[in-house]
C-alpha positions in Angstrom: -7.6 15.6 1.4 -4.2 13.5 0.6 -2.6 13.5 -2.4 -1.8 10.1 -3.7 0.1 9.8 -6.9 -1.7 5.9 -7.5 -4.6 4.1 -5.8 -4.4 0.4 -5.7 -8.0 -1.3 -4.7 -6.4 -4.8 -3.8 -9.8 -6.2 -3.6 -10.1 -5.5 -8.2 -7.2 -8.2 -8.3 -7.1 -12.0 -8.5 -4.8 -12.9 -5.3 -1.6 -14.5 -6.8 -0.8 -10.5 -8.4 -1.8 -8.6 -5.6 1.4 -8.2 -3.9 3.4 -7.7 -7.5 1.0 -5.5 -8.5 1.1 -2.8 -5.2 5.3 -3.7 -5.2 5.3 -2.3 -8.9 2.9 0.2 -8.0 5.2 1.5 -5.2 8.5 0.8 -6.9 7.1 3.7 -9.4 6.9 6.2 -6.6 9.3 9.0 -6.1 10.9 10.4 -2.8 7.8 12.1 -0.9 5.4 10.7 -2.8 2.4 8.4 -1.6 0.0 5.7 -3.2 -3.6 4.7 -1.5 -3.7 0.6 -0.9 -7.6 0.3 -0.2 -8.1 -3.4 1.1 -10.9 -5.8 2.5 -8.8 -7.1 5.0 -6.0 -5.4 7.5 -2.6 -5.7 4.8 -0.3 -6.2 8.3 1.6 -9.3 6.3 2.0 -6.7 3.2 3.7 -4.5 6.3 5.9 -6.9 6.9 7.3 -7.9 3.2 7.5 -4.5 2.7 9.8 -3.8 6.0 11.8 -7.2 4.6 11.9 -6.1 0.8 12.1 -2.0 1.3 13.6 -1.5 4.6 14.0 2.1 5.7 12.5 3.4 2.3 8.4 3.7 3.0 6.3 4.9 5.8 3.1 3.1 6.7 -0.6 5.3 7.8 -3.7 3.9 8.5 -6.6 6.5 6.9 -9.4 3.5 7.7 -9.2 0.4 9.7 -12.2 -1.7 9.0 -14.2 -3.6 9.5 -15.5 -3.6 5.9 -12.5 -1.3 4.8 -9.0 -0.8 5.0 -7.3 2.0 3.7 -3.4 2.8 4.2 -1.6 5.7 2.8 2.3 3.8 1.5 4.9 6.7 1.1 8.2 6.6 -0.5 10.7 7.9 2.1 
């Protein structure tokens, strides 16, 4: 079982906060550790801002892929 320090369900959240919302959640994160993003849709443009806003600082693991679900484990590097 992974340890997450936060879980963000993206799907609980009107769309114009989602992205703030998991870029807070993330920006609370320490070195090593994770958060859970749990989604109802692949989050591959998420992927990108993050690789544009936090270059170099997260990793990026798919724990589900669909079709229904989409779960990705977000670590702070």
């Amino acid at each position: 079982m992974e340890n997450f320090k936060s879980t963000v369900n993206a799907t609980e959240y009107p769309p114009q906060i989602k992205h703030k919302v998991i870029f807070e959640t993330f920006d609370a994160l320490n070195p090593g550790e994770a958060m859970l993003l749990i989604n109802d849709h692949d989050p591959k443009p998420l992927f990108f801002q993050f690789q544009i806003e936090h270059p170099n600082q997260f990793t990026w693991d798919y724990l589900e892929q669909g079709p229904e679900t989409f779960r990705v484990k977000i670590a702070r590097v």
